[in-house]
PyMOL Python script that loads the backbone (N, CA, C, O; Angstrom):
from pymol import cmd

cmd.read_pdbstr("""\
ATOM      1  N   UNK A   1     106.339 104.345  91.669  1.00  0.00           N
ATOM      2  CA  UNK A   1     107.105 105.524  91.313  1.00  0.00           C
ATOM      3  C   UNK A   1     107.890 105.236  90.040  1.00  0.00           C
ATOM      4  O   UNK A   1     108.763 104.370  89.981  1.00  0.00           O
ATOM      5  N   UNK A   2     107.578 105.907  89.166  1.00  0.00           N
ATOM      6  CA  UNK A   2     108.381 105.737  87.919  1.00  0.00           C
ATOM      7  C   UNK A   2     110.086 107.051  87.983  1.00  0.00           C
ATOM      8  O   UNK A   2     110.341 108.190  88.373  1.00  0.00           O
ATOM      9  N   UNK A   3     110.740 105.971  87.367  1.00  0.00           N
ATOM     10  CA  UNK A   3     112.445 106.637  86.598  1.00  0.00           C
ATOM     11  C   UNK A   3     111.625 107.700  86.020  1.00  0.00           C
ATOM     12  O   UNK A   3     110.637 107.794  85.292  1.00  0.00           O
ATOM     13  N   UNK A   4     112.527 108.540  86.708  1.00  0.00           N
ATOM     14  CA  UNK A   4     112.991 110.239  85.613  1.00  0.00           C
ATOM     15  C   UNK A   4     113.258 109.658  84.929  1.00  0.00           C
ATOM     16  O   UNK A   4     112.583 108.645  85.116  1.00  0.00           O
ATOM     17  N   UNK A   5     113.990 109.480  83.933  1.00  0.00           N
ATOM     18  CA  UNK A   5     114.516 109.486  83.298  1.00  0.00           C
ATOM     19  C   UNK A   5     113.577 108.685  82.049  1.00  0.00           C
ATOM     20  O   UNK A   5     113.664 108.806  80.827  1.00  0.00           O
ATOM     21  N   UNK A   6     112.799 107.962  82.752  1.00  0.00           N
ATOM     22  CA  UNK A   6     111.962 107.174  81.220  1.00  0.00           C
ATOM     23  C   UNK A   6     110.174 107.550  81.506  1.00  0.00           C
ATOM     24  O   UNK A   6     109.164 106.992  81.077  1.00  0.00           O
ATOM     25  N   UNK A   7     110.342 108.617  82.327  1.00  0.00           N
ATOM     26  CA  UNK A   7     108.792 109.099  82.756  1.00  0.00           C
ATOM     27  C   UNK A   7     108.235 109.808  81.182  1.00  0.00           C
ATOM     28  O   UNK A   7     108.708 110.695  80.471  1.00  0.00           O
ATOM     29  N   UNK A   8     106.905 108.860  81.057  1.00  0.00           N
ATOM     30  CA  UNK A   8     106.282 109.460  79.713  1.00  0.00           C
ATOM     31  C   UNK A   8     105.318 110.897  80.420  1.00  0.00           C
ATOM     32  O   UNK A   8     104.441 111.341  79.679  1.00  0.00           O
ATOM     33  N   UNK A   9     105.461 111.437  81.522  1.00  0.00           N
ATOM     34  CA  UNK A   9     104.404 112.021  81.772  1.00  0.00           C
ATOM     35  C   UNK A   9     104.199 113.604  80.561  1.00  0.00           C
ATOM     36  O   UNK A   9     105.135 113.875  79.808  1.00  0.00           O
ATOM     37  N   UNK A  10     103.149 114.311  80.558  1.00  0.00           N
ATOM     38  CA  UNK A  10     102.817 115.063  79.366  1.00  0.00           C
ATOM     39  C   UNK A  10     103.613 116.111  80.020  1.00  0.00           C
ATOM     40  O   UNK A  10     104.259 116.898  79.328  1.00  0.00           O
ATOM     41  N   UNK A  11     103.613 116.164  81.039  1.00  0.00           N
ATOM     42  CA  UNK A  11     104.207 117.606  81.437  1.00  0.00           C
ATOM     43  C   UNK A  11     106.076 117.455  80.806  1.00  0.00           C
ATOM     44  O   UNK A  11     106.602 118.322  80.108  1.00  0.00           O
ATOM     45  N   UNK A  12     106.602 116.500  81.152  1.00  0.00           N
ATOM     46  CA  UNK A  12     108.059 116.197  80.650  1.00  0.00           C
ATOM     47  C   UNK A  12     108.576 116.059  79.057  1.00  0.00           C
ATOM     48  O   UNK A  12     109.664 116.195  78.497  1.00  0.00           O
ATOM     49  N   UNK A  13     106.961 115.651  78.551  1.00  0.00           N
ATOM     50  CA  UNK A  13     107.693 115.868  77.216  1.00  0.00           C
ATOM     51  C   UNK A  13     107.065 116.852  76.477  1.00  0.00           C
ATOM     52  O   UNK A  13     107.008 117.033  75.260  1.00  0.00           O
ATOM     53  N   UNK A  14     106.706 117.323  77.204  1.00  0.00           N
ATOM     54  CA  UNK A  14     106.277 119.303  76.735  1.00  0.00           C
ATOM     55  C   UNK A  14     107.049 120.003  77.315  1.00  0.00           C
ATOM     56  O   UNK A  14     106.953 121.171  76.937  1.00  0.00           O
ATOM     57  N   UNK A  15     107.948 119.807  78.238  1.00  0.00           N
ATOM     58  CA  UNK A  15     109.570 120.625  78.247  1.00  0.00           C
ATOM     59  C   UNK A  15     110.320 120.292  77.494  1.00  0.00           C
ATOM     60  O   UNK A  15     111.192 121.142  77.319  1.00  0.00           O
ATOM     61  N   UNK A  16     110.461 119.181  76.759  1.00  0.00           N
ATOM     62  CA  UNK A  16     111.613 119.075  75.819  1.00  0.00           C
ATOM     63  C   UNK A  16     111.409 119.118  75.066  1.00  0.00           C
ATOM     64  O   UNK A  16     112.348 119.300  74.291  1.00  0.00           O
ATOM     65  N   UNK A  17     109.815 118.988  74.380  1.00  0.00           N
ATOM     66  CA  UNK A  17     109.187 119.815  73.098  1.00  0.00           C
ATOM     67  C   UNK A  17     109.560 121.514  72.853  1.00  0.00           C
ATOM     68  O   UNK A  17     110.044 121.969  71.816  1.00  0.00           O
ATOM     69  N   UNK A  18     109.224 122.252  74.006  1.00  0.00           N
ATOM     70  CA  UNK A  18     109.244 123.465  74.020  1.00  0.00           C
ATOM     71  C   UNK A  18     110.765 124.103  73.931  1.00  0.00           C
ATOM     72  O   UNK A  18     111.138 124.984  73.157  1.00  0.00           O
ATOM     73  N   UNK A  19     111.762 123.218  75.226  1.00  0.00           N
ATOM     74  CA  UNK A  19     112.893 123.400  74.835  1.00  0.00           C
ATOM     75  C   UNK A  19     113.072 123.660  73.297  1.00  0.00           C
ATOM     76  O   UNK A  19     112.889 124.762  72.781  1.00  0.00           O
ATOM     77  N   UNK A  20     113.544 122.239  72.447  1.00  0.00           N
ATOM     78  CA  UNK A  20     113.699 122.618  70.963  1.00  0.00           C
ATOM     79  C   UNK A  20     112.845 123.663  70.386  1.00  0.00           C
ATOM     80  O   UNK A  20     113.650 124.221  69.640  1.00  0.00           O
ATOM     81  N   UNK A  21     111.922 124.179  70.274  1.00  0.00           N
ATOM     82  CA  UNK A  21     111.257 125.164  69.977  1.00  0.00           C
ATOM     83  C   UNK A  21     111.715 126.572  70.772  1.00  0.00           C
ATOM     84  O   UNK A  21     111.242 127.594  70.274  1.00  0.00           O
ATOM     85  N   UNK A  22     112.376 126.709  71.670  1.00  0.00           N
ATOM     86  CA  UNK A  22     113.151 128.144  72.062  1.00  0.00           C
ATOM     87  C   UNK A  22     114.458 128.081  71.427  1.00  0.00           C
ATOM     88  O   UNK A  22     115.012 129.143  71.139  1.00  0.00           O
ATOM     89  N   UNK A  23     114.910 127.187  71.223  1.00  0.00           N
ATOM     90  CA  UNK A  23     116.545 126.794  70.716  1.00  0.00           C
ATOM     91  C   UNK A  23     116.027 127.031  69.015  1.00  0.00           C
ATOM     92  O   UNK A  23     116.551 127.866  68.278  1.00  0.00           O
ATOM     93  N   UNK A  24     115.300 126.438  68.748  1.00  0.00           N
ATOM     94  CA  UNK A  24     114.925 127.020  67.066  1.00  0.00           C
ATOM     95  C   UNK A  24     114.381 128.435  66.677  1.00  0.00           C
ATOM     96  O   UNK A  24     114.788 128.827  65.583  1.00  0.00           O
ATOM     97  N   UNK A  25     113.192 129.631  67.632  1.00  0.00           N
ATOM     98  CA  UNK A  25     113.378 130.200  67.630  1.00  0.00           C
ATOM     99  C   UNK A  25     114.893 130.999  68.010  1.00  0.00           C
ATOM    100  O   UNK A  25     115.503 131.603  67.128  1.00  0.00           O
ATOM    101  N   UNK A  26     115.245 130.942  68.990  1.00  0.00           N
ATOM    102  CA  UNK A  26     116.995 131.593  68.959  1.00  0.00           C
ATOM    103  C   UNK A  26     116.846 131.653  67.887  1.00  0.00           C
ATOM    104  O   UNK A  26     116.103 132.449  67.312  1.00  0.00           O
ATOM    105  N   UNK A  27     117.896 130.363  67.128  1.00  0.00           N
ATOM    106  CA  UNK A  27     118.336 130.791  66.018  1.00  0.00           C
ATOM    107  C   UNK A  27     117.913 131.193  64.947  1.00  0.00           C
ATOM    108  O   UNK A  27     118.486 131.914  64.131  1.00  0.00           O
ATOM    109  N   UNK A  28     116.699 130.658  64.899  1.00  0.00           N
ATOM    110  CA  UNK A  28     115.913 132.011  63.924  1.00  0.00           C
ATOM    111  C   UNK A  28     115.859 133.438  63.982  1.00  0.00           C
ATOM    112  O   UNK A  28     115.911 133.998  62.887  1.00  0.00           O
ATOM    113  N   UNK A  29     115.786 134.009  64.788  1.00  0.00           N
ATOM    114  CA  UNK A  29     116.390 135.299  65.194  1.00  0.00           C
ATOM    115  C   UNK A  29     117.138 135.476  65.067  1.00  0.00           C
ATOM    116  O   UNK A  29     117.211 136.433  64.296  1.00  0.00           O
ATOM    117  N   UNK A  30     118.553 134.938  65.532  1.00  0.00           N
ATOM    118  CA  UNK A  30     119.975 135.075  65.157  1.00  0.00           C
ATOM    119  C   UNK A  30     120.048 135.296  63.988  1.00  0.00           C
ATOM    120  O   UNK A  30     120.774 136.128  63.444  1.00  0.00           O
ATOM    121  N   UNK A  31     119.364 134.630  63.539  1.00  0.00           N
ATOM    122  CA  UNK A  31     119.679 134.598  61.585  1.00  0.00           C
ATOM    123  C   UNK A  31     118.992 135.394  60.752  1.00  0.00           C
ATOM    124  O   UNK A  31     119.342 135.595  59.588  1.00  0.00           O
ATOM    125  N   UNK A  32     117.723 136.021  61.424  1.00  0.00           N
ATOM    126  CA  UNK A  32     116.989 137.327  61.154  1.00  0.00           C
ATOM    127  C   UNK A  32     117.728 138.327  61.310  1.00  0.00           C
ATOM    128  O   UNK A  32     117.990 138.952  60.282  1.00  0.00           O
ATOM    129  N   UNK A  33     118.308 138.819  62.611  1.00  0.00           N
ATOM    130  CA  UNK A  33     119.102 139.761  62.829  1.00  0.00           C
ATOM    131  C   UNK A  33     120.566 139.979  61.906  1.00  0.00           C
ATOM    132  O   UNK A  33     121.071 140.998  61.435  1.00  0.00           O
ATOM    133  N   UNK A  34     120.951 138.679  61.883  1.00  0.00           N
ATOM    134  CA  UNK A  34     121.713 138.630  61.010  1.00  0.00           C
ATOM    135  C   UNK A  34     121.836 139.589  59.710  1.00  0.00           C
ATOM    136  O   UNK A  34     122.533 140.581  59.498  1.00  0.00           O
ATOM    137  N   UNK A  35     121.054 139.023  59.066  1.00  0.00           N
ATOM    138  CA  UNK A  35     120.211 139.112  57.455  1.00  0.00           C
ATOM    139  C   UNK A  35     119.763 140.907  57.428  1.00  0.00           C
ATOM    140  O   UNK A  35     119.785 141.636  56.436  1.00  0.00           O
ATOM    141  N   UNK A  36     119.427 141.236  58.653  1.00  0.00           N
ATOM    142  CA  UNK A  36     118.921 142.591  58.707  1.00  0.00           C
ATOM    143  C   UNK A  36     117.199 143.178  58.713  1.00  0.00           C
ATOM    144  O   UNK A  36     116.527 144.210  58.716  1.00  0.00           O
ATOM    145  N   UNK A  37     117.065 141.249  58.714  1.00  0.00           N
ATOM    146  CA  UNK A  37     115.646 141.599  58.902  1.00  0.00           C
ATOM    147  C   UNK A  37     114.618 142.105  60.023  1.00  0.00           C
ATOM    148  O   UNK A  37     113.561 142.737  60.021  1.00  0.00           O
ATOM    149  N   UNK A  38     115.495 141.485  61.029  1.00  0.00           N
ATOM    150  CA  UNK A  38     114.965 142.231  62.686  1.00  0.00           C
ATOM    151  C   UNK A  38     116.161 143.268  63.501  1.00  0.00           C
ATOM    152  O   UNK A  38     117.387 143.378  63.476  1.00  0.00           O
ATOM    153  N   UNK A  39     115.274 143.782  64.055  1.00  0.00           N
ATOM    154  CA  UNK A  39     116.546 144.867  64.772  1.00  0.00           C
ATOM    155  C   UNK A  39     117.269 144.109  65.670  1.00  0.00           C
ATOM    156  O   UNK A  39     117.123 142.891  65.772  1.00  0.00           O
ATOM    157  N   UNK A  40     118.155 144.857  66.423  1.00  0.00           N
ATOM    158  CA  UNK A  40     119.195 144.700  67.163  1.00  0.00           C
ATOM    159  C   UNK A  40     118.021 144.639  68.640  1.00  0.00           C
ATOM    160  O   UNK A  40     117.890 143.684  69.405  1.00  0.00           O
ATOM    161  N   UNK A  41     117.538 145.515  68.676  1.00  0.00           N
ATOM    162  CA  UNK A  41     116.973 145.951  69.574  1.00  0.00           C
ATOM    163  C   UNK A  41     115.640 144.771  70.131  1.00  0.00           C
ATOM    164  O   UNK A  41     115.372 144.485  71.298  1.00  0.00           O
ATOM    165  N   UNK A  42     114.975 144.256  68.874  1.00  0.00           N
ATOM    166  CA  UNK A  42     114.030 143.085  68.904  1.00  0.00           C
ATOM    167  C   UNK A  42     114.745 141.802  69.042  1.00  0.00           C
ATOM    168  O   UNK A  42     114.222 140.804  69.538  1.00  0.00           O
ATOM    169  N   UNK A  43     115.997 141.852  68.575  1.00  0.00           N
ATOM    170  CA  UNK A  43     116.811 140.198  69.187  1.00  0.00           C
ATOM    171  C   UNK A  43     116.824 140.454  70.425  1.00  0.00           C
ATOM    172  O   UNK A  43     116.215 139.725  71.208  1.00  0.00           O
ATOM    173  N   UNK A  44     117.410 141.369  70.775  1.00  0.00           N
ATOM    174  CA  UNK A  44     117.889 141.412  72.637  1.00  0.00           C
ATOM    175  C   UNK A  44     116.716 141.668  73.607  1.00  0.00           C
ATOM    176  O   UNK A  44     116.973 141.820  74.801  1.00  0.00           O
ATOM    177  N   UNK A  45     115.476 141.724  73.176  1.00  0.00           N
ATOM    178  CA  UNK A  45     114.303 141.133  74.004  1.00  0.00           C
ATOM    179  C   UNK A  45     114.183 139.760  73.762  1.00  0.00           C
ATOM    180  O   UNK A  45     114.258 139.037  74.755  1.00  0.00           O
ATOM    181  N   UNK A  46     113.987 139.150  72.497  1.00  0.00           N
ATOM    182  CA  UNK A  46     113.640 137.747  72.358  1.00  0.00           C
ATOM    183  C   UNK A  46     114.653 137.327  73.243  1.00  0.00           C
ATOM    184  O   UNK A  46     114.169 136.819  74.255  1.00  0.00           O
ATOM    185  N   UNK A  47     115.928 137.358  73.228  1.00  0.00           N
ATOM    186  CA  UNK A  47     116.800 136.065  73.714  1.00  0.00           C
ATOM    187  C   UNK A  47     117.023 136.215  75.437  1.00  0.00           C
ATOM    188  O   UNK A  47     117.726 135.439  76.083  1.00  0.00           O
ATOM    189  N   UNK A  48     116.456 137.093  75.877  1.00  0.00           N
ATOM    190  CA  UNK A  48     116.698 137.213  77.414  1.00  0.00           C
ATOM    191  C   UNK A  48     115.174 136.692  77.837  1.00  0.00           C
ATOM    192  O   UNK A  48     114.951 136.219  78.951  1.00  0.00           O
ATOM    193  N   UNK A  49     114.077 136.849  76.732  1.00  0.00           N
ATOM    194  CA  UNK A  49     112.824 136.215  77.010  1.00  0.00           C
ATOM    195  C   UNK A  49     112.953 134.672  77.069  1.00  0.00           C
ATOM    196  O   UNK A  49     112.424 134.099  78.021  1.00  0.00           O
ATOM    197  N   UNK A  50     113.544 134.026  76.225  1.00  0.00           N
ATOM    198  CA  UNK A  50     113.619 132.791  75.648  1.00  0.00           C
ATOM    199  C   UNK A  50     114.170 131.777  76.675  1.00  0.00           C
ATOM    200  O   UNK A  50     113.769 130.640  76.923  1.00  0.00           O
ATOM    201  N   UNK A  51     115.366 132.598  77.301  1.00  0.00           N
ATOM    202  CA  UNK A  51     116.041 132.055  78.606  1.00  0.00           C
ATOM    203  C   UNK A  51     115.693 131.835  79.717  1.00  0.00           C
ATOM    204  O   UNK A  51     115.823 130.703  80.185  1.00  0.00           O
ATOM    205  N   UNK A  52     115.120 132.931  80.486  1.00  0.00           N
ATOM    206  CA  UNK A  52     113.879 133.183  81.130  1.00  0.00           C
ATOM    207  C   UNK A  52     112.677 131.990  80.994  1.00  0.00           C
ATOM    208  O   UNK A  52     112.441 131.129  81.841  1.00  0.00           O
ATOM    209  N   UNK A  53     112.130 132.137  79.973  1.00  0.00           N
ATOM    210  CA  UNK A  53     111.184 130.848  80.078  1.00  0.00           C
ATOM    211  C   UNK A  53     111.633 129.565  80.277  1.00  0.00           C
ATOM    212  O   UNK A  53     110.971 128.688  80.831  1.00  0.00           O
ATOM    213  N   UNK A  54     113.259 129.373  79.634  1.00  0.00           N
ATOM    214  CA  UNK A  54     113.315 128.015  79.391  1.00  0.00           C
ATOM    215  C   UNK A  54     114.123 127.469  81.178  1.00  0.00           C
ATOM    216  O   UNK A  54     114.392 126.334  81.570  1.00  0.00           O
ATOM    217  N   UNK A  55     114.313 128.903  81.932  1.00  0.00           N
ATOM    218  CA  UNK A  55     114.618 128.355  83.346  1.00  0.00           C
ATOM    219  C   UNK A  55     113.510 128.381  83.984  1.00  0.00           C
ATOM    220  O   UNK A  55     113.716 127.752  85.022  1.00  0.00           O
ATOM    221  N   UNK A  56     112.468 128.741  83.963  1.00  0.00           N
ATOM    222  CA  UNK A  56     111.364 128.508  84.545  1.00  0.00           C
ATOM    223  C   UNK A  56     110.825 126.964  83.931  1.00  0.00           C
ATOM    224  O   UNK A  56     110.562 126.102  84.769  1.00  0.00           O
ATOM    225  N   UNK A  57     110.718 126.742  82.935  1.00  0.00           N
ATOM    226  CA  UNK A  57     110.473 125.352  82.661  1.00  0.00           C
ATOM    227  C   UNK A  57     110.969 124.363  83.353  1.00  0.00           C
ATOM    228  O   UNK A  57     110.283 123.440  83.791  1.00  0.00           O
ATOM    229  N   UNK A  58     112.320 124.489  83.521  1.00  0.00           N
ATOM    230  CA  UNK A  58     113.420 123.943  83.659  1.00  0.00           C
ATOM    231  C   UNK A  58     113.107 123.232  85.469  1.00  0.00           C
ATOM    232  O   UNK A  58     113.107 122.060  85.845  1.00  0.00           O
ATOM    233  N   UNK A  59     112.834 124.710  86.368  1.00  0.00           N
ATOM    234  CA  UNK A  59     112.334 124.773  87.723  1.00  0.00           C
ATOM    235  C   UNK A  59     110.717 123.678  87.949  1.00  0.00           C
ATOM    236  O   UNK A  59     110.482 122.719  88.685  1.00  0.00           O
ATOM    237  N   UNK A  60     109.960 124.348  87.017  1.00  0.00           N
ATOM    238  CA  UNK A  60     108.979 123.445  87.253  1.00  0.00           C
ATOM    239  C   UNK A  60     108.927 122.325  87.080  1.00  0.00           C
ATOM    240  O   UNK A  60     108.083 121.680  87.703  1.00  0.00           O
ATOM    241  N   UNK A  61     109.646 121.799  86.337  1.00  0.00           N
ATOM    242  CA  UNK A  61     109.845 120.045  85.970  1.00  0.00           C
ATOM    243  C   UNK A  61     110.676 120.113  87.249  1.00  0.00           C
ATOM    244  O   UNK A  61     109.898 119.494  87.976  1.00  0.00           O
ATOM    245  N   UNK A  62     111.686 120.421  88.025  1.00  0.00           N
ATOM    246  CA  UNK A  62     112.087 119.722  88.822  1.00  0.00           C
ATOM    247  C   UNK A  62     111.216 119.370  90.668  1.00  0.00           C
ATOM    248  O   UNK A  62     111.441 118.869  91.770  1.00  0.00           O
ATOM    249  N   UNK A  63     110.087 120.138  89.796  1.00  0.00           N
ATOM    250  CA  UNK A  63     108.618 120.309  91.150  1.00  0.00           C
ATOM    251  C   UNK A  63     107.551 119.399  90.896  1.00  0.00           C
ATOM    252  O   UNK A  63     106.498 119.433  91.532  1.00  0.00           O
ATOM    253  N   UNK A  64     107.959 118.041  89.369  1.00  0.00           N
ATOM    254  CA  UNK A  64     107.420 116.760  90.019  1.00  0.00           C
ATOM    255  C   UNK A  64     106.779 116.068  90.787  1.00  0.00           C
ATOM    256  O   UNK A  64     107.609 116.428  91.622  1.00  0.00           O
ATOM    257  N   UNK A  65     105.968 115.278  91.466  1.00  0.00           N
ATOM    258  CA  UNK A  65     105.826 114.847  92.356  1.00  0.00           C
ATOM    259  C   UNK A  65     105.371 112.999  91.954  1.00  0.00           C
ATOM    260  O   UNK A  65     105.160 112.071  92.735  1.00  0.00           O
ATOM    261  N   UNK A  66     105.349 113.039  90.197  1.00  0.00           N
ATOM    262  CA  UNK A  66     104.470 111.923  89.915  1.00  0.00           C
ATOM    263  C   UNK A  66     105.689 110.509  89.647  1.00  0.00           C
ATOM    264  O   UNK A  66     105.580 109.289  89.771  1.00  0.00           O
ATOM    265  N   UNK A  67     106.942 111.521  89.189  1.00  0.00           N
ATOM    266  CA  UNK A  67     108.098 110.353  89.227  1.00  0.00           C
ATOM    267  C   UNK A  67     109.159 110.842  90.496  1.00  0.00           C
ATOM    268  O   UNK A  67     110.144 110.159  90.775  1.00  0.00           O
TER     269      UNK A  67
END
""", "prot")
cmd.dss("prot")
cmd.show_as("cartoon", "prot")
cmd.util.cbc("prot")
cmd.orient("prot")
């Protein structure tokens, strides 16, 4: 049984790949919306989407079984 914590498995570091990649989209959006380039209306789908996925990620990594 391998440490959480130092488990190379693919599934674990494709949540924390993907993580940073919802946290960079965010703020890319943020900063679109900002700027005036995306609506109001197209941020506030992305960021309730973004969250959403990243607790479902979040759930399935803790459904493990290999560490």
């Amino acid at each position: 049984m391998k440490d959480g914590k130092n488990c190379s498995c693919a599934h674990h570091t494709t949540m924390h790949t993907m993580f940073g990649l919802f946290v960079l989209i965010f703020g890319i959006s943020g900063l679109l919306k900002a700027m005036g380039n995306i609506s109001a209306e197209t941020f506030n789908w992305i960021w309730p989407s973004l969250v959403t996925i990243a607790a479902l990620g979040k759930l399935a990594k803790n459904m493990c079984k290999c560490c």
